[in-house]
N, C-alpha and C positions, 0 to 999 in steps of 0.2 A: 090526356092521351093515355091507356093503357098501355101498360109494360108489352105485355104479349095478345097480342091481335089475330087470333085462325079465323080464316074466311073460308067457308065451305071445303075445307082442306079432304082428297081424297088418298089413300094409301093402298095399293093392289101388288097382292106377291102373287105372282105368278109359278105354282107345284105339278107339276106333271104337266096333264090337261084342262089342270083346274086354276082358278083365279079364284083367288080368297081378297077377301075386301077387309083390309084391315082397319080401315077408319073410314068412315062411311060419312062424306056433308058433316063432318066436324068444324063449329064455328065456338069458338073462346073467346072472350076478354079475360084478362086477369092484370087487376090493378098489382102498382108498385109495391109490397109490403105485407102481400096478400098469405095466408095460411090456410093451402087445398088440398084437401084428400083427395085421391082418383082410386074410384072402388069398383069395384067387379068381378066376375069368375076370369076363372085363366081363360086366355082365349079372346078376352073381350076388347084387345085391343089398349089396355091401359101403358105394357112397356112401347108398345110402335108409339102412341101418344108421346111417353117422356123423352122416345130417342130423335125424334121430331123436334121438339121442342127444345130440346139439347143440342141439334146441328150436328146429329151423329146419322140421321136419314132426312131424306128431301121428300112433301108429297109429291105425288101423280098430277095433282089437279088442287088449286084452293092456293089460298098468300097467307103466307106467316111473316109477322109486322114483330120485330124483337125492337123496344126501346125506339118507336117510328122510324124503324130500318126493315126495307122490306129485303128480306133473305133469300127468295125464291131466285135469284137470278147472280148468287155467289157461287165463287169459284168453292175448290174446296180447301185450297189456302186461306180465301176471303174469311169462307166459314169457321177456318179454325182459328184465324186471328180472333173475329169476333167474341167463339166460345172461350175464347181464354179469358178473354177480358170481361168478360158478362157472366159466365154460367159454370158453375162445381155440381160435380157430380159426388156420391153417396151410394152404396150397393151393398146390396146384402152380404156377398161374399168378400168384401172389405177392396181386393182387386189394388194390395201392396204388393211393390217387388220383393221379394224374399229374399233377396241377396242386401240388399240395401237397409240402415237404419232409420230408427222413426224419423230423425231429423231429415237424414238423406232424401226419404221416402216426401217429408212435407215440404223439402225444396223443390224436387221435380220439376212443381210446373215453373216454376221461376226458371229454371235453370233451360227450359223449354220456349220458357217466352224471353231470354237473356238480360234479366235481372240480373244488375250487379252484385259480385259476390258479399261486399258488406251490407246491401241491403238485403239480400238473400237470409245472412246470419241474424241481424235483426230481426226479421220477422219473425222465420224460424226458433229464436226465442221466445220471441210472444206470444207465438202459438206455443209452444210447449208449454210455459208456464200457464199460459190460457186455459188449457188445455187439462193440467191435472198431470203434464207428462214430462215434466224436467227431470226427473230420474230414471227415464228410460228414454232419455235421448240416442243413447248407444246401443238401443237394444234391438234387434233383428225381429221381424214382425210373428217369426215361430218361440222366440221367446217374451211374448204378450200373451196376456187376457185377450179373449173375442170383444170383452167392452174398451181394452184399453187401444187395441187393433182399431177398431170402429171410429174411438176417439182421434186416432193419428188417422183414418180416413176422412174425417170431418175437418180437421185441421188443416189436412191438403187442400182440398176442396174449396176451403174458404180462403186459403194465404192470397189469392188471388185478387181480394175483397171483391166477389162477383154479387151481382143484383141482385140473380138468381140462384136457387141450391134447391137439386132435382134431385130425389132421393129415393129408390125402388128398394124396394120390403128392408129400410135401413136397420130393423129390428127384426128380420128374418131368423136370424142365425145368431141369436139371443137369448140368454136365459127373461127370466121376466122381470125380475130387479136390474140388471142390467141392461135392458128393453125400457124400461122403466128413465132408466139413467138418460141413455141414449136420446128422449123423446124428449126431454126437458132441457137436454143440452140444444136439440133445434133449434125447439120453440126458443131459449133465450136468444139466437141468432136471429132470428124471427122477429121476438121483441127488439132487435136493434136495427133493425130495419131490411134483413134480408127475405125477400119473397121464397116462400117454402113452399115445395110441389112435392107430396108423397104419393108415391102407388104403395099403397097397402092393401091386407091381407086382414091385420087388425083390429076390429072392430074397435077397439079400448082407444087405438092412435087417432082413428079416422074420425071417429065420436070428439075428441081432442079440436081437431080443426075447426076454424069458423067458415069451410065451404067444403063441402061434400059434393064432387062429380060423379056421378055412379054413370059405369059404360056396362054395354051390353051388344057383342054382336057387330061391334068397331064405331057407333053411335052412342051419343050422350044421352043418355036413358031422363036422368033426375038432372039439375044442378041446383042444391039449396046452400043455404047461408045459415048459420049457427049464432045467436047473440053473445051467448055463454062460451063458445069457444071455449080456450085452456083454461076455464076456472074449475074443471073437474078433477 
């Protein structure tokens, strides 16, 4: 049974007097484990895909199957228990509290989903040391690097150990060594067994993956498969 399941899934925002169709008969599988690019111009529909897919929007029309759980018929409590426990998010703009430290910043969701405090700490060290970041445990996210920022955004994301980690232009706001960096710390989450969904921009990341969805126009234009994947 595949992870994630779209069945002719439709998506319609409604702007003036206009309807724009933001996912147009979108049907997916994506196995457990899986490493996908979702490529296209602006426009095409690829963030309404990830926030979809995330349980941050519902379609119009179509069934979304997460982990043979059909979602379409969740409250929005239901929904967010699920995403806590299933899905981490990744953004380009990194989207840490600025008041809070890295540590603080990687307990969050725990502290959201009532994780106890000594487990909370544990993790929270593993992740740091994970991480590359046990000497900016104290540090407030304006005094980081954009890559060491990004690295405490990946570490939140993941403390939750979710299946999934959905990640829109995670190398956006990147120099290209540290884009670099970024794209290899995934993939090794990836290599341990986390399913990786990127919207990229990219061309160098997207080429990286072993599935390329290219949209266009809120429709899945291509979907190929890659043998070579991360050996580039």
């Amino acid at each position: 049974m595949p992870l994630i399941e779209l069945t002719h899934i439709e998506r319609r925002f409604t702007l003036g007097d206009s309807v724009v169709h933001a996912l147009r008969g979108v049907s997916l599988n994506i196995e457990a484990g899986e490493y996908v690019a979702v490529i296209g111009p602006s426009g095409s529909g690829k963030s309404t895909l990830l926030n979809l897919l995330g349980l941050l929007d519902r379609a119009d029309a179509g069934s979304y199957r997460l982990a043979g759980r059909d979602t379409t018929g969740l409250s929005p409590d239901e929904a967010a228990t699920l995403r806590s426990r299933q899905i981490g998010f990744v953004f380009q703009s990194f989207h840490l509290v600025p008041r809070l430290t890295a540590a603080e910043n990687i307990a969050l969701p725990m502290v959201l989903a009532g994780i106890d405090a000594n487990e909370r700490k544990r993790r929270v060290a593993k992740a740091l040391e994970g991480f590359g970041l046990s000497d900016r445990a104290d540090h407030r996210p304006n005094q980081l690097s954009g890559g060491q920022r990004q690295r405490v955004a990946i570490a939140r994301a993941t403390v939750m150990q979710p299946s999934v980690l959905l990640c829109d232009e995670p190398t956006g706001n990147l120099d290209r060594a540290t884009g670099q960096e970024v794209t290899h710390l995934l993939e090794d989450l990836n290599a341990g067994g986390v399913t990786l969904i990127v919207v990229t921009h990219d061309p160098v990341m997207a080429e990286r993956a072993r599935r390329q969805i290219r949209m266009e126009d809120g429709a899945v234009l291509s979907d190929s498969r890659s043998a070579a994947g991360t050996s580039a």
